[in-house]
C-alpha positions in Angstrom: -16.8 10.9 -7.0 -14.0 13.3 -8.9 -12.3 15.5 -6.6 -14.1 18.9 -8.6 -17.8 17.2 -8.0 -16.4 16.9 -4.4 -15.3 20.4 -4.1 -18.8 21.6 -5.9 -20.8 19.5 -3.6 -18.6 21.0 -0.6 -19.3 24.3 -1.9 -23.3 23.8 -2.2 -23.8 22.3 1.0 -22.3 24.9 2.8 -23.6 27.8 1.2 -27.1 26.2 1.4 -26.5 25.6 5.2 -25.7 29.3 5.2 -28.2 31.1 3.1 -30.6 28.5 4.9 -29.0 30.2 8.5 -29.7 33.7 6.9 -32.9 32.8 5.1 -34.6 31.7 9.3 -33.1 34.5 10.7 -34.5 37.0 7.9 -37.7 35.2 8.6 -37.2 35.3 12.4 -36.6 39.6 12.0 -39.6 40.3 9.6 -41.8 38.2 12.0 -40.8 41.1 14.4 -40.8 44.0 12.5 -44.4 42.6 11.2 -45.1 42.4 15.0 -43.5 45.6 15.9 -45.5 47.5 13.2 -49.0 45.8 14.2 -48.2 47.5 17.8 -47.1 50.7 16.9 -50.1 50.5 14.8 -52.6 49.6 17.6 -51.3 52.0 19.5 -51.8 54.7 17.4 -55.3 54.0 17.0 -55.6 53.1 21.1 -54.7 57.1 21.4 -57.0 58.0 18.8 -60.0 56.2 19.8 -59.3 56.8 23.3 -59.7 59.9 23.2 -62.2 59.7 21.3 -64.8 57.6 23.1 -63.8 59.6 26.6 -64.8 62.7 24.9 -68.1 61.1 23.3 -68.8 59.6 26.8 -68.4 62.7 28.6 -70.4 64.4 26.3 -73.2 61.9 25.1 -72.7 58.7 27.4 -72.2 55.5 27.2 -74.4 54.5 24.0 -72.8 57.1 22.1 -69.3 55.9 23.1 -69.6 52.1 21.8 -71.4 53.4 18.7 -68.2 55.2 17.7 -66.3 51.8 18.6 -68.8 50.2 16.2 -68.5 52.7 13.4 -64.9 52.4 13.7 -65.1 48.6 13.6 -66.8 48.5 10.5 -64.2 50.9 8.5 -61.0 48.8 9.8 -61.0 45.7 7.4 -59.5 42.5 9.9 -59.7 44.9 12.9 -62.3 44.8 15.9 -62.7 47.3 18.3 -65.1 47.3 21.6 -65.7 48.4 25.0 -64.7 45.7 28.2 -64.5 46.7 31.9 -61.5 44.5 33.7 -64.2 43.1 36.4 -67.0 41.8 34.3 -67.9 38.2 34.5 -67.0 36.1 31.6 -70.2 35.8 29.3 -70.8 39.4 30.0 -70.9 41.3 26.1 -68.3 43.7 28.6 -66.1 41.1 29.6 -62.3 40.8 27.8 -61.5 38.1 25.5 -58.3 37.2 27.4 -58.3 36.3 31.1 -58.3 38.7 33.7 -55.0 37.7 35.3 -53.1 37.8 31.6 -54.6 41.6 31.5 -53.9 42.7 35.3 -51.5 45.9 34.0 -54.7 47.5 32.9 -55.5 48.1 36.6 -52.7 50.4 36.8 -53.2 52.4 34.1 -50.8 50.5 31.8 -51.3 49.7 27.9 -51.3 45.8 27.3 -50.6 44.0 24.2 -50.7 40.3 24.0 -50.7 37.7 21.2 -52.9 34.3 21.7 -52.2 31.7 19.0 -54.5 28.7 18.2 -53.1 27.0 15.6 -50.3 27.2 12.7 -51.9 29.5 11.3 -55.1 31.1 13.5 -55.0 33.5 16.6 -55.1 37.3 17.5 -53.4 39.5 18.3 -54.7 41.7 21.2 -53.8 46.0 22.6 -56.0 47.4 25.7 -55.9 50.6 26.0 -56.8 51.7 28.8 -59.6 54.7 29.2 -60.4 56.4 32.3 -64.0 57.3 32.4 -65.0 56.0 35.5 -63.4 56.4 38.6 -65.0 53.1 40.5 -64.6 50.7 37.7 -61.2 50.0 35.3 -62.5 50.5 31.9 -60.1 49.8 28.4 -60.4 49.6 24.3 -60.2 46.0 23.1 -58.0 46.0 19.9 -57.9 42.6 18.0 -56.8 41.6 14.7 -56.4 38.6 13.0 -53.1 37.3 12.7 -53.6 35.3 9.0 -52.3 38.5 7.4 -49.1 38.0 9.4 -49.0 34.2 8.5 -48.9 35.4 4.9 -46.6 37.7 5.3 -44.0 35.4 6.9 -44.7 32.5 4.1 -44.3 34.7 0.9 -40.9 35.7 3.2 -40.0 32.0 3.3 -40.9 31.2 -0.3 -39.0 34.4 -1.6 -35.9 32.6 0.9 -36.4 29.5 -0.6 -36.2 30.5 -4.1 -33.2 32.5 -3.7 -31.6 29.9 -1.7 -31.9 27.4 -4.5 -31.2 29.9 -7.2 -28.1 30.6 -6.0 -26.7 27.3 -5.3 -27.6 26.1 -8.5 -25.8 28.7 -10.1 -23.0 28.3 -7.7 -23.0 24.7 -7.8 -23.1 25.1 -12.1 -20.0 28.1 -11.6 -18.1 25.8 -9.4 -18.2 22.4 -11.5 -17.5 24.3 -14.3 -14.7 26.1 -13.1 -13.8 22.8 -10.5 -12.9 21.1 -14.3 -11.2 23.7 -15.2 -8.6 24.4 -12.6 -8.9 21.1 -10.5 -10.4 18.4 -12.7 -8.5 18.3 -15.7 -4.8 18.6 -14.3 -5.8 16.3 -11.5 -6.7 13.8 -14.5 -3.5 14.3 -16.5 -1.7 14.5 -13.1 -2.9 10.6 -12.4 -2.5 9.8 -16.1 1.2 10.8 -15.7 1.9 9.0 -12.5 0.3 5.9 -13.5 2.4 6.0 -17.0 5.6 6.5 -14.3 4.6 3.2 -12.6 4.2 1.1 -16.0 8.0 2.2 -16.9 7.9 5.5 -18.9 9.5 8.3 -17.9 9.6 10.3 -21.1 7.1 12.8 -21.9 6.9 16.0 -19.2 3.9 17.0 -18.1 3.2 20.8 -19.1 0.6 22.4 -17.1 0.5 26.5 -17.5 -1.2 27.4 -14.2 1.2 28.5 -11.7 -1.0 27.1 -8.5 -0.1 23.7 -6.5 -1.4 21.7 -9.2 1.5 23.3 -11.7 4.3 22.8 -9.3 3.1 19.2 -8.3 3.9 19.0 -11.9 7.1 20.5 -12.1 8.0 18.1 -9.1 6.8 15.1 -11.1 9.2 15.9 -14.0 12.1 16.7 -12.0 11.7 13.3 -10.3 10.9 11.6 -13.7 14.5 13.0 -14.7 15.8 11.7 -11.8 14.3 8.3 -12.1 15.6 8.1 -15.5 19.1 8.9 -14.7 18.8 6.4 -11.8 17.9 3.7 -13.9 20.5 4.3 -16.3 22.7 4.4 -13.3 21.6 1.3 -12.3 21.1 -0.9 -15.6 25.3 0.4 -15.7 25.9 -0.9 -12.4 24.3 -3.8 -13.0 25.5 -4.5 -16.1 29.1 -4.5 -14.3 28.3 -6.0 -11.3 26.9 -9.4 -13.7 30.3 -9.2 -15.1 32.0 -8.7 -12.3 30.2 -11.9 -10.9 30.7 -13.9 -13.9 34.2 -13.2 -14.0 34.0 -13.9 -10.1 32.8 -17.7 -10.6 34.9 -18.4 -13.7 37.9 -17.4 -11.8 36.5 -19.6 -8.9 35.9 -22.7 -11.3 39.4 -22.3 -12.9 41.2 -22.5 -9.6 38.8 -25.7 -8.7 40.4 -26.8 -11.9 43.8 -26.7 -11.0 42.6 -28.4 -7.9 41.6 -30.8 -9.9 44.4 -31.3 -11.8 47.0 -33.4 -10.0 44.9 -35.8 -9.4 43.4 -36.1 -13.2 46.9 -36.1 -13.5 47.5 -39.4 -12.2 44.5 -40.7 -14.0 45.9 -39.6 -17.1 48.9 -41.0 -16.7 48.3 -44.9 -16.4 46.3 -45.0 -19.5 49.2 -42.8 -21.0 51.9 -45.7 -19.8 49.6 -48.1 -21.7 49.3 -46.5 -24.6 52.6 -45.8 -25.1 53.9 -49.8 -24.4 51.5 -51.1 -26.7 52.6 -48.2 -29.2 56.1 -50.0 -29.1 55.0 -53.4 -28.5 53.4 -52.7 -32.3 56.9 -50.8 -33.3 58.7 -53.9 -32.6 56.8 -55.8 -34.9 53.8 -58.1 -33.5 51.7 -60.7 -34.7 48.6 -59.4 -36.7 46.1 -60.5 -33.9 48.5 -59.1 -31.4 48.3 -56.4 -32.8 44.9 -55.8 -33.5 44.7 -56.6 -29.7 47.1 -53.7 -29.2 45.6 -51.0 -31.2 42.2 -52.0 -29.4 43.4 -51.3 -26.3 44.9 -47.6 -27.2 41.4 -47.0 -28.7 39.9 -47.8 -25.7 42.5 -45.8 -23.2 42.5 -42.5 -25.8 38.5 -42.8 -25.4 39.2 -42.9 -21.5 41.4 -40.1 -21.9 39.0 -38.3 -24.2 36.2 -38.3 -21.9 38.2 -37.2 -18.5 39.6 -34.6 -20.2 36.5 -33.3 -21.8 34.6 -33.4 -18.7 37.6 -31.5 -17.1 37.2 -29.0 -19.9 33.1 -29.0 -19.6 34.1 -27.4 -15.9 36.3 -25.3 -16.7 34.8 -23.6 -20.1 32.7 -20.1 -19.4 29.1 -19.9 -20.5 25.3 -17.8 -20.2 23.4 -19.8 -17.0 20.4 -21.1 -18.9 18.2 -22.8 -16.3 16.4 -26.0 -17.4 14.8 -29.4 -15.7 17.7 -31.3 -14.7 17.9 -34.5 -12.4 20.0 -33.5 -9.3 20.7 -36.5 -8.5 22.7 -36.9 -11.8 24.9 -33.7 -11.8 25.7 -35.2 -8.3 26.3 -38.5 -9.7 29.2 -36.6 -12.7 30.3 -34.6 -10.0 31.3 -37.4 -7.8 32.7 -38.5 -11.0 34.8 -36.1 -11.8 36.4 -35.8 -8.4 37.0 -39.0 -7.5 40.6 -39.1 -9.0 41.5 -36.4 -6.3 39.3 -38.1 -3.3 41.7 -41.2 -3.7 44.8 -39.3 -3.6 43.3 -37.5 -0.3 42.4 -41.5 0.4 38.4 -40.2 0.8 35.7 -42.6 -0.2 32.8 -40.8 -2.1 29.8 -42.0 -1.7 25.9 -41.1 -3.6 23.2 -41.5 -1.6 19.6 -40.8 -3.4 18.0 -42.1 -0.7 15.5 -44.1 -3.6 14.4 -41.1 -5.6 13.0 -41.2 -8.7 14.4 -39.1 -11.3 11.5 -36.7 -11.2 11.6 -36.3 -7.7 14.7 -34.6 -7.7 14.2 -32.6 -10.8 14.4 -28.6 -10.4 14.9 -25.9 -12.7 18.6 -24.7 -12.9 21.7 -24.2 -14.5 23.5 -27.9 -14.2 27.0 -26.3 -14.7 26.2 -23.7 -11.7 25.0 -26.5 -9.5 28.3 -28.4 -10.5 30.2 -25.6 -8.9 28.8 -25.5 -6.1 28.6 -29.1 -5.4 32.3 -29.2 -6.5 32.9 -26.4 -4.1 31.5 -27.8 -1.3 32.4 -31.4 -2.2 36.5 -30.1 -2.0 35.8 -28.2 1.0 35.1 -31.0 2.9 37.5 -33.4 1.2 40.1 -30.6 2.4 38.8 -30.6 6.0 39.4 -34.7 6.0 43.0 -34.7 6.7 42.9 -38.3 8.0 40.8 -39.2 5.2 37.1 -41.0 5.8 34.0 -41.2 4.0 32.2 -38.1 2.7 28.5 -38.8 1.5 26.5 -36.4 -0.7 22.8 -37.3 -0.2 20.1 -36.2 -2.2 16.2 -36.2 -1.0 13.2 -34.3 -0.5 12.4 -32.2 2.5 10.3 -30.0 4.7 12.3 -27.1 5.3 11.2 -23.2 6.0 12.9 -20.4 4.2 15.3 -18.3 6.2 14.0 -14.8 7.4 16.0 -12.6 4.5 14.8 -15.2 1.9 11.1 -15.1 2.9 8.4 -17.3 2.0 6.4 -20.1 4.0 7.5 -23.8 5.0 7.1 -26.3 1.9 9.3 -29.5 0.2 12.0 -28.7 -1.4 14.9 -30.9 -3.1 18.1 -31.1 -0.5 21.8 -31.6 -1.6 23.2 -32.7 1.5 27.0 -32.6 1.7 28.4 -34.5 4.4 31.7 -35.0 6.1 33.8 -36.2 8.9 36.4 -33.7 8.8 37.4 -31.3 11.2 34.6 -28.9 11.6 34.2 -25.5 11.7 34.5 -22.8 15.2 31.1 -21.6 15.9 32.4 -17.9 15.4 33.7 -18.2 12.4 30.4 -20.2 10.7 28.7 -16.3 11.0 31.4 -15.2 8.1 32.1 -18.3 6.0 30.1 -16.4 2.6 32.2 -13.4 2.6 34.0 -13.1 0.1 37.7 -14.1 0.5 37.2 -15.2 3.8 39.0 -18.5 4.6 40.3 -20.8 7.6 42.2 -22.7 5.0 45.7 -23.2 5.2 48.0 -20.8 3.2 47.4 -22.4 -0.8 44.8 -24.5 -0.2 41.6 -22.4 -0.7 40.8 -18.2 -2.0 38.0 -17.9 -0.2 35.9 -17.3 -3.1 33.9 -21.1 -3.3 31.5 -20.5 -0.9 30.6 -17.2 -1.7 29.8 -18.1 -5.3 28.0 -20.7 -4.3 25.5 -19.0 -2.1 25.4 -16.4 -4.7 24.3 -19.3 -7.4 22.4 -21.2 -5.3 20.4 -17.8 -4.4 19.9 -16.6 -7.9 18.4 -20.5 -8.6 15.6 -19.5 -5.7 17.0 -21.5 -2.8 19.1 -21.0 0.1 22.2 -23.1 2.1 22.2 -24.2 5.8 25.3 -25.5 7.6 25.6 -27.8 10.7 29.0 -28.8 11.9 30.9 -29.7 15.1 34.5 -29.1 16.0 36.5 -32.4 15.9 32.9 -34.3 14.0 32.8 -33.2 10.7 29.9 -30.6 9.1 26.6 -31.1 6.9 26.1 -28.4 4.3 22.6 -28.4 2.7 21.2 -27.1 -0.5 17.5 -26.4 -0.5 16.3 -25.7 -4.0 12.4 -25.7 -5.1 11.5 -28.9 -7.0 10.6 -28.0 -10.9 7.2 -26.7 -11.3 7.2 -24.9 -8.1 10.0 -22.2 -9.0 11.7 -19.5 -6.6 11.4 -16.2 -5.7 15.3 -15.7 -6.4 17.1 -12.8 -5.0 16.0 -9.8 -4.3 15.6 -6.9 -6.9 19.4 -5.9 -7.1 20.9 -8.4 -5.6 23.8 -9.6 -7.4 23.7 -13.6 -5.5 26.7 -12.2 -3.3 25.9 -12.9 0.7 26.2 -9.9 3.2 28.3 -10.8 6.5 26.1 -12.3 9.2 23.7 -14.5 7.6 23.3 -16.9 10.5 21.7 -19.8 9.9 23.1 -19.8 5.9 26.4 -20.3 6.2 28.3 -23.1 4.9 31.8 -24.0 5.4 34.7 -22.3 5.5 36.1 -21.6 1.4 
């Protein structure tokens, strides 16, 4: 039901309730004044007739007396007069027609009036009048009428009530819809109208109403805050806009210092094929056989192909690009990573080792960037090659697992695909594990880290709907793990303005020190 039909119905019910309130105690009054007059009435004609039949008795007798209450009887239409003495036996033509005991004022001279009902609509009404016409015997004037007349009276009084009452709430109830559209009905429509066209997005278009009650500034206040939206979205599709570029420019910054990480020990894998290359170069200068020869210029082709693909795989990393998610097997952007990094494990004399723990490729498939989850896997991967000063192995094991969503993530337990990083390097200080994704925040020695990796990382690995845990032990080494949902599931991804970056005091996703 529309607010107006609300207000109308409101506005009927009451007034109904109160003309109803007035219409009983109108009622109630002429009921009275009906009952007032009949008594006046009565005794006006008690005087009359009293006097009366005690001068006929006193000057013809008794017979003459009841003959004028007879005559007078018969001229009064609906009202009876006759002659009773207060002690004669019931039965007696004398006797009253209301007990004794309800008519004991007569005794002492007094006038009584009484009203006996007998049904809803039946009874008398009743006046003694007392007359005084024998001094040994208490003698009165019966006065009766019919109380039907009054019964009328008070129903034409309630149907005349009735009728009003209803007339005038249907013309109140018709006045009040009417003007209920008017003033309440259609603003309140194109106030709704205009909020719901806020919530799809649009905040152009003011809303112009011309009254000057609540309903017109409720509208003014809806296009001052439409304004205000507007040039908060603005704002915000600005900041945004700069804060994406800020990021990117963030991680391509991190991946070009993870290059030059990279680089002494591609280094030393370029530089055996180069040796090669060059000797046979002058072995063929010199002047060789043709099928030593041949031999020769087989073995450069195949150590500028070596070359080739090391440095385009270096260059792969390093080159900038949109993230465009896609199904890709986890497994095997773990299996290039490991790749590409091994040159510098063997300088840092670390074994890496791929465990896949006998997963299909489609059981680790997920929907991501591959060159984002590079990154981080590189990140992580040097972090805890860094943290192996003695050297060791370092396993990176990928599987699927139970695991429940942190508390600022959200979301209920289910499998996901985890990247688990492990190491046996030096570990990380419990107090410091609460800070490790802030941004520039290291426990690296001077040179060896910016303390950018991690915080990229969690920043990519949020935006890809998943979430890092750490685990590690001073003097044991530390397991970093990357839950990610499995493809076909998807992730809810950050949160509405959330540019992937972590806040300080995550506990429970943190990852090592960058």
């Amino acid at each position: 039901m529309r607010l107006a039909s609300k207000l109308t119905l409101a506005l009927v019910l009451v007034m109904c309730a109160v003309l109803s309130l007035y219409g009983y105690l109108s009622v109630r009054r002429e009921r009275a004044l009906f009952e007032a007059d009949v008594r006046r009435d009565e005794h006006l004609i008690g005087i009359a007739l009293r006097a009366a039949v005690t001068e006929t008795w006193r000057r013809d007798g008794l017979d003459e007396a009841l003959r004028v209450l007879r005559e007078a009887s018969e001229r009064e239409d609906g009202v009876r007069f006759r002659w009773v003495w207060l002690d004669a036996p019931a039965g007696d033509r004398f006797a009253p027609a209301l007990p004794a005991e309800e008519i004991a004022e007569l005794s002492g001279g007094a006038e009584v009036f009484r009203m006996q009902r007998e049904g809803d609509r039946t009874g008398r009404i009743y006046t003694y009048a007392p007359v005084a016409v024998d001094p040994t015997r208490v003698g009165a004037i019966e006065i009766s009428e019919s109380l039907e007349e009054e019964e009328t009276y008070v129903q034409a009084s309630v149907v005349n009530t009735v009728t009003t009452i209803i007339a005038l709430a249907a013309l109140s109830g018709l006045l009040a819809m009417t003007f209920g559209q008017i003033l309440v009905g259609r603003p309140t429509r194109r106030l709704v109208d205009k909020t719901r066209r806020i919530g799809e997005g649009d905040l152009g278009g003011p809303l112009l109403l011309p009254q000057r009650d609540e309903l017109g500034q409720i509208a003014r206040e809806i296009n001052a805050m439409c304004e205000h939206l507007a040039e908060a979205r603005e704002r915000a599709a600005r900041e945004t806009t700069a804060r994406i570029a800020a990021l990117e420019q963030l991680r391509h910054a991190d991946r070009l210092t993870t290059v030059g990480k990279l680089a002494s020990g591609i280094a030393h894998e370029l530089g055996t094929p180069l040796n090669v290359v060059g000797g046979r170069a002058k072995m063929i200068v010199r002047g060789l056989p043709p099928e030593e020869a041949a031999d020769s210029a087989r073995i450069i082709a195949e150590q500028a192909d070596r070359m080739t693909k090391i440095i385009r795989h270096l260059l792969d990393f390093a080159r900038r690009r949109v993230a465009q998610k896609a199904p890709a097997d986890l497994a095997q952007i773990a299996r290039q990573t490991l790749a590409l990094l091994e040159p510098l494990a063997r300088k840092r004399s670390v074994t890496l080792r791929l465990d896949e723990a006998d997963l299909a490729p489609s059981r680790a498939e997920a929907e991501v960037d591959a060159g984002q989850m590079q990154q981080v896997l590189t990140n992580l991967v040097m972090n805890g090659m860094q943290s192996m000063k003695r050297g060791g192995e370092l396993t990176v094991r990928v599987e699927r697992a139970l695991a429940r969503p942190p508390a600022d993530h959200g979301g209920a337990e289910g499998e996901h695909i985890a990247i688990r990083v492990i190491d046996r390097g030096d570990g990380i200080a419990p107090e410091h594990i609460a800070r490790i994704f802030e941004p520039f925040f290291t426990t690296k020695d001077v040179g060896e880290g910016t303390g950018l990796g991690l915080s990229v990382s969690y920043g990519i690995v949020r935006e890809h709907g998943g979430w890092i845990d750490v685990e590690s032990e001073l003097g044991k080494g530390s397991t970093f793990t990357v839950h990610l949902p499995p493809s076909g599931r998807g992730g809810a991804g950050p949160a509405a303005g959330d540019d992937g970056a972590p806040s300080p005091g995550r506990g429970g996703l943190a990852g090592a020190a960058a």
